[in-house]
C-alpha positions in Angstrom: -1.9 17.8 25.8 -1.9 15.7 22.9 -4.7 12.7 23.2 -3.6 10.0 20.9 -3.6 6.4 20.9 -0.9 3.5 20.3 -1.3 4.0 16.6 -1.0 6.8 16.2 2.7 6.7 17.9 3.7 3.7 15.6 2.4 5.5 12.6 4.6 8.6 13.9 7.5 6.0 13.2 6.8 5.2 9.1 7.9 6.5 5.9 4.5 9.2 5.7 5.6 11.1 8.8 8.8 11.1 8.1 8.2 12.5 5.3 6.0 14.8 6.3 8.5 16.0 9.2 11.4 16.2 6.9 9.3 18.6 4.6 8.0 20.9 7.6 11.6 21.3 8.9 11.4 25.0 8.5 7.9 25.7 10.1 8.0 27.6 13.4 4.5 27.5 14.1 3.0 24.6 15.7 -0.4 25.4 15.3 -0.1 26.9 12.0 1.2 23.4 11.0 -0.9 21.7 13.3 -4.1 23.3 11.1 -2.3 22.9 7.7 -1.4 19.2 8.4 -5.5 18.2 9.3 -6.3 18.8 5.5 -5.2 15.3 5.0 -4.5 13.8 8.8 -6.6 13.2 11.9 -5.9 15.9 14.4 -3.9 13.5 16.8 -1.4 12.5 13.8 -1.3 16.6 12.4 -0.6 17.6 16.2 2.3 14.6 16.9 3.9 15.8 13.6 3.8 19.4 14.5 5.0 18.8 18.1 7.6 16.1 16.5 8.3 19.3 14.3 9.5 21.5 17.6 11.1 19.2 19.4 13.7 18.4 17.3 14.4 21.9 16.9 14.8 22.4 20.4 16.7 18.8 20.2 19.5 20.1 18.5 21.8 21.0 21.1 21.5 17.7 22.8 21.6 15.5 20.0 23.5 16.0 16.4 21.2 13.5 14.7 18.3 15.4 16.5 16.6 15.6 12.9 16.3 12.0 12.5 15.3 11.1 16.1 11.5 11.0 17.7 10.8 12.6 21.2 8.5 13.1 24.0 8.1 16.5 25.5 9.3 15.1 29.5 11.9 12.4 27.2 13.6 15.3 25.4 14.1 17.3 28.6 15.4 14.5 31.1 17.7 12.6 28.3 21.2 12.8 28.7 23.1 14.6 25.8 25.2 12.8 23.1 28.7 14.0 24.3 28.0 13.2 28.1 26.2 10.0 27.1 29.3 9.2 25.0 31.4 9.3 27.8 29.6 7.6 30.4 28.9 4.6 28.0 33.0 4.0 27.8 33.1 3.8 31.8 31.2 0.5 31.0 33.9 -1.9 29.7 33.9 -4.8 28.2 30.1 -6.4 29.0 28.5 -8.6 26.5 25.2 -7.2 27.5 23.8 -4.4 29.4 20.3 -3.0 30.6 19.2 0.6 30.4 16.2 1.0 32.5 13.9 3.5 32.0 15.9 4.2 29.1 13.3 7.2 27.9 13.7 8.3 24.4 17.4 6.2 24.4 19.7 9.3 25.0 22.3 6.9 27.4 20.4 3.6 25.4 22.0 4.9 21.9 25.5 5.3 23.4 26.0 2.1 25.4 24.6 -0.1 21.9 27.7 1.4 20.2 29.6 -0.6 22.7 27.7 -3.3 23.4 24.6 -5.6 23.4 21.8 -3.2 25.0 18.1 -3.5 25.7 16.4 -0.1 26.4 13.1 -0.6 29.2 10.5 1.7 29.6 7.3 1.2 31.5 5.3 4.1 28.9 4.4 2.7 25.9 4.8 6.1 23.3 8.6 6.3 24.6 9.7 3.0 24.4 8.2 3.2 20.7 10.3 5.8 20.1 13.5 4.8 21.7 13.0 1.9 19.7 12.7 4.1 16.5 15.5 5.9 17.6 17.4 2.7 17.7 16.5 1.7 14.5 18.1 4.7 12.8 21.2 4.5 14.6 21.5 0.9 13.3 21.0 2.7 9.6 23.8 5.2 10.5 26.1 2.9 8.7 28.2 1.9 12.5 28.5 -0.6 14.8 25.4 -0.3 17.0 23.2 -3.1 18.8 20.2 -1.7 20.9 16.9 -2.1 20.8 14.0 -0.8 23.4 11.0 -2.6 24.6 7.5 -1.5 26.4 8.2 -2.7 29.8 9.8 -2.5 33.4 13.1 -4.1 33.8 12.9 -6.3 37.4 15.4 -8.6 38.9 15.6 -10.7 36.7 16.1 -8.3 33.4 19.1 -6.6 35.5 20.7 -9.8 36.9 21.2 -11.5 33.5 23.6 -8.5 32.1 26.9 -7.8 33.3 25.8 -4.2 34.3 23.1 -1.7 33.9 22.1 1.5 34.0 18.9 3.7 35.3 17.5 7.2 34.7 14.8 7.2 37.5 11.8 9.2 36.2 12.2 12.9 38.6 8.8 14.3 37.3 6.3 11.1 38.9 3.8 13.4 40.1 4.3 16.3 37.5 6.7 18.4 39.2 10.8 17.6 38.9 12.2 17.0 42.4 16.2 16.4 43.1 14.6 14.1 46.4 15.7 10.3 45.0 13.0 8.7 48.2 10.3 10.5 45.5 11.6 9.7 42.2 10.1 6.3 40.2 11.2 3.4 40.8 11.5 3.9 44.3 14.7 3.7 46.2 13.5 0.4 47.3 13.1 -1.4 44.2 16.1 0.3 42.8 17.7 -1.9 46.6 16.0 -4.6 44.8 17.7 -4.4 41.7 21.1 -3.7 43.3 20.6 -6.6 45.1 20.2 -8.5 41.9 23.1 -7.2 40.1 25.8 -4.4 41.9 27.0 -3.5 38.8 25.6 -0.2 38.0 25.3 3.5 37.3 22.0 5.4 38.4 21.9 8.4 37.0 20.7 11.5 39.1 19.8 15.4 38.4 23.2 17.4 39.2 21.6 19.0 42.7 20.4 15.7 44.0 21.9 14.6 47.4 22.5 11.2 47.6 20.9 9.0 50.1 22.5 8.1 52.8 22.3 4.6 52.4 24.3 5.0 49.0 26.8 7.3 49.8 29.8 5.1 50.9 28.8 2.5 48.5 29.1 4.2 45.4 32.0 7.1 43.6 29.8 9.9 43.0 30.8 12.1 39.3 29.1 15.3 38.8 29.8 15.9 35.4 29.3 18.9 33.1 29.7 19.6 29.4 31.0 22.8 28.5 30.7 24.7 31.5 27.1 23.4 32.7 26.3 20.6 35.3 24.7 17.9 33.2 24.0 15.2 35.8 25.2 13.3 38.5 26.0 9.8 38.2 26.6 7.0 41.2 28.8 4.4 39.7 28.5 0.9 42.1 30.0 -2.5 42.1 32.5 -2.9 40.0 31.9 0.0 37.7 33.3 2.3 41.0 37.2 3.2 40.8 36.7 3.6 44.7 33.5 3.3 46.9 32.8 6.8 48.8 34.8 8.5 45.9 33.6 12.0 44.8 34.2 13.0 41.5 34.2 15.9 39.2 34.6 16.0 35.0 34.4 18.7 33.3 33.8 17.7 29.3 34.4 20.3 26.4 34.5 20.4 23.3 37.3 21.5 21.2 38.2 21.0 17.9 35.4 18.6 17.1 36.5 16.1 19.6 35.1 16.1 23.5 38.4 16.2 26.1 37.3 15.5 29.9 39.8 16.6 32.8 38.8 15.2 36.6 39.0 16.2 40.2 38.8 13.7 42.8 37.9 13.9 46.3 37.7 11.7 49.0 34.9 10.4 50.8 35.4 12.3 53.9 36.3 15.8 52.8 34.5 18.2 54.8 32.0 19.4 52.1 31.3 22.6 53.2 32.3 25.6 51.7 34.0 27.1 54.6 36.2 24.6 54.4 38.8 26.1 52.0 42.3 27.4 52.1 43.2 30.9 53.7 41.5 33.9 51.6 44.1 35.8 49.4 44.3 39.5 51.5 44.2 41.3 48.0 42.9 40.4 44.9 45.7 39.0 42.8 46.7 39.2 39.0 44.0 36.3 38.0 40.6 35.2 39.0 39.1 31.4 38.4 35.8 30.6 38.4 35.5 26.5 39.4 33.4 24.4 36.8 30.0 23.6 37.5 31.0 20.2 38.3 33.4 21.3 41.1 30.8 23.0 42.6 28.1 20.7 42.5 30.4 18.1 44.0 31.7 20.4 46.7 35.4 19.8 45.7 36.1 24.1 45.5 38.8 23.3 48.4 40.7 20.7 46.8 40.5 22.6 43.2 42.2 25.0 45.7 44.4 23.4 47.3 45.7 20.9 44.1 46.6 24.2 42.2 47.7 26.8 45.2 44.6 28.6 44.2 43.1 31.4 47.4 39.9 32.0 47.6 38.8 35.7 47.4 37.3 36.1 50.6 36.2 33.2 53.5 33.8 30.4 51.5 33.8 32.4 48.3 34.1 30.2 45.5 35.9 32.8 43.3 39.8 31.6 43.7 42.7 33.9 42.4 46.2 33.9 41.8 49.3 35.5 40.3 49.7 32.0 38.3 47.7 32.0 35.2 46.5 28.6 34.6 44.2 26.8 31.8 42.5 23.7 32.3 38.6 22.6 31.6 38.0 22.4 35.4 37.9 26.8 35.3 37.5 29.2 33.7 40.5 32.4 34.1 40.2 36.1 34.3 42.8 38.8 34.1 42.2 41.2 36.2 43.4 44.7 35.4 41.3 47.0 37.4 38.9 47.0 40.8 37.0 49.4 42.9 34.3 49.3 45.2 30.7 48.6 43.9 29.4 51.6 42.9 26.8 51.7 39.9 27.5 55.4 38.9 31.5 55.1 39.0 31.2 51.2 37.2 29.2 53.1 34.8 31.9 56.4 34.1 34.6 53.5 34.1 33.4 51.2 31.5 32.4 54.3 29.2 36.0 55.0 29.6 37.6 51.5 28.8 35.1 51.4 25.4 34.6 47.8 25.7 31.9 46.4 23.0 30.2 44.3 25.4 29.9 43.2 29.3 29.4 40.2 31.3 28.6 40.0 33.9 29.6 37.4 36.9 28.7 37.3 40.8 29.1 35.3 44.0 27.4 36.6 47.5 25.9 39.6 46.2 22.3 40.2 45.9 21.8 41.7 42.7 19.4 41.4 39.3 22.5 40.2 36.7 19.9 40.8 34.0 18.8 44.2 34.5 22.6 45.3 35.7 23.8 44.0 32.6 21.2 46.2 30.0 21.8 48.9 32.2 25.9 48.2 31.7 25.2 47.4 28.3 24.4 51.0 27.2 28.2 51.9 28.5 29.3 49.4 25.6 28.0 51.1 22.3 30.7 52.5 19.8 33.3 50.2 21.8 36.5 49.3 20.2 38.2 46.5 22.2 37.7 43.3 21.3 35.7 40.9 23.0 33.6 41.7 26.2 34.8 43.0 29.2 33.7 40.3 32.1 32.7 42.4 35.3 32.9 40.3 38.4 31.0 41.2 41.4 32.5 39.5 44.6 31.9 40.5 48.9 35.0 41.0 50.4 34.6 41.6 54.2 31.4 44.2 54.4 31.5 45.3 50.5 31.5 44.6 47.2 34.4 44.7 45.1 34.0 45.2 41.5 36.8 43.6 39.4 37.4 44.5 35.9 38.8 41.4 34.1 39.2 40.0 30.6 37.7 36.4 30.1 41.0 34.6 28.6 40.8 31.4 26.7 43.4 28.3 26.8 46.4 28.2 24.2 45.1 26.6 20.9 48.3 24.4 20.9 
């Protein structure tokens, strides 16, 4: 841990380390840096740089400005991503001004200023520095932006002179991430408080959170992922809900530089369970779909079911199929052209036969080590001509296993 004071952090925000950042862009070695830098900075300003150093390495995926942005370890890992960010700032409308609180490094904060008047809050004094850094460099991007981020809490009366707001509870108080919102910081009684104040707002929430009863019906719930991974789930209230007790799941990809979103809605009272789906197909048809993360953190398998005629392959499996093939962002589609049951020697003999370059490998209901399967499957796959991998699914039918030999097929490019 990295023992620095308030000056050090502002100091991380200047011209020197910047420039010291920008020309260490390359180093992988924190603590070979970490030594080099001390020649001419005090070991709390050569370690920040360093750490600064990795963290926007590991930054990248989240953020395509990552390079020019400052970050905490815990800031980096809970902030949302650009491209979700993106589109959970224009589910905001037309407000004058908004609140972000415990805005973090600014991952939602920098979104919602490119919309409108924001102020970023955050009770710990390094992270509202550099959310407010981070702000700073978005207003030099050359766009509309106006944010800005301040050391403090946001209370009633912060939240209740915007026209909405938005909150990242802290999920790590004591050290240890938990999806339990009673646990998370602020508690769910100040965050009463602060509905109380204003009922305009979206709380965000970790993807596997359940949440609380006393929210439930008065709130739409979106799970939303970005190209194929749950992201976070977010509780829309007041009058940034489309309907109270809605759930909701988006899927967001990109494609062709842009970000599309497609949505499943479910009602309040579905029966969440996963039981609760359509008859099971007797025989494993011509195509298998795999639901989005989204759908199946938000329990809506049944009605991504049901809305396209979809069976799933055995009772509660999540793994639909079909003889329609079908391409939307909500799941992904298989082709099946060949099944057996499980048996590692015969998958083995069959795949040296079919000469496929690679394998993936997919699962639902089986115990089995997907990571040591696949290196073992992999060996099968050298000297392979076909293109592209060969995607083995692994689904319990009845008292087995059923191995299905599919190809992963992507959406028309028109």
């Amino acid at each position: 841990m990295i023992v620095a004071d308030v000056a050090d952090y502002r100091w991380l925000t200047g011209d020197e380390a910047a420039r010291l950042m920008e020309a260490a862009v390359g180093d992988t070695n924190p603590l070979a840096l970490a030594t080099k830098l001390r020649k001419t900075l005090t070991a709390p300003r050569a370690a920040l740089v360093a750490e600064q150093v990795g963290l926007r390495r590991k930054a990248q995926k989240k953020f395509p400005f990552a390079n020019r942005m400052l970050f905490t370890e815990r800031g980096l890992q809970q902030a949302t991503d650009f491209e979700t960010a993106t589109y959970k700032a224009g589910r905001f409308g037309k407000h004058e001004r908004l609140a972000d609180v415990c805005c973090g490094i600014g991952g939602d904060l920098l979104a919602l200023g490119r919309r409108s008047d924001v102020v970023g809050y955050d009770a710990d004094e390094p992270t509202a520095i550099f959310a407010e850094a981070n702000c700073r460099e978005m207003a030099a991007s050359g766009e509309p932006f106006h944010g800005r981020a301040v050391a403090a809490r946001a209370g009633v009366e912060q939240v209740a002179e915007v026209g909405a707001w938005h909150i990242d509870p802290d999920r790590r108080p004591q050290g240890r991430r938990t999806t339990n919102v009673e646990l998370h910081e602020p508690s769910l009684e100040t965050i009463e408080a602060l509905l109380a104040a204003n009922p305009d707002a979206a709380i965000k929430l970790a993807p596997g959170s359940d949440p609380p009863e006393v929210w439930r019906a008065r709130a739409e719930w979106e799970w939303i992922s970005y190209d194929g991974e749950a992201k976070q789930l977010c509780g829309w209230f007041g009058n940034l809900s489309m309907r109270h007790g809605l759930r909701r799941a988006t899927a967001l990809h990109s494609w062709k530089y842009t970000i599309k979103s497609l949505t499943l809605e479910g009602a309040a009272d579905e029966v969440r369970s996963p039981d609760d789906l359509p008859s099971p197909s007797p025989e494993v048809l011509r195509f298998v779909y795999e639901p989005d993360a989204s759908v199946l953190a938000a329990h809506l398998v049944g009605t991504l079911a049901t809305t396209y005629d979809l069976q799933p392959l055995a009772p509660g499996c999540a793994y639909l199929t079909s003889d329609q093939e079908l391409h939307n962002g909500l799941l992904a589609t298989f082709e099946v052209f060949d099944q057996m049951p499980f048996d590692i020697r015969k998958v083995r003999a069959r795949l040296r036969e079919l000469k496929f370059s690679d394998v993936e490998i997919k699962k639902r209901g089986v115990d089995i080590d997907v990571a040591r399967l696949s290196r073992e499957l992999r060996e099968e796959c050298d000297g392979g001509h076909n293109e592209g991998p060969l995607t083995l699914i692994l689904a319990r039918r009845g008292d087995r296993v059923t191995a299905l030999f599919a190809r992963r097929l992507q959406p028309p490019t028109t």
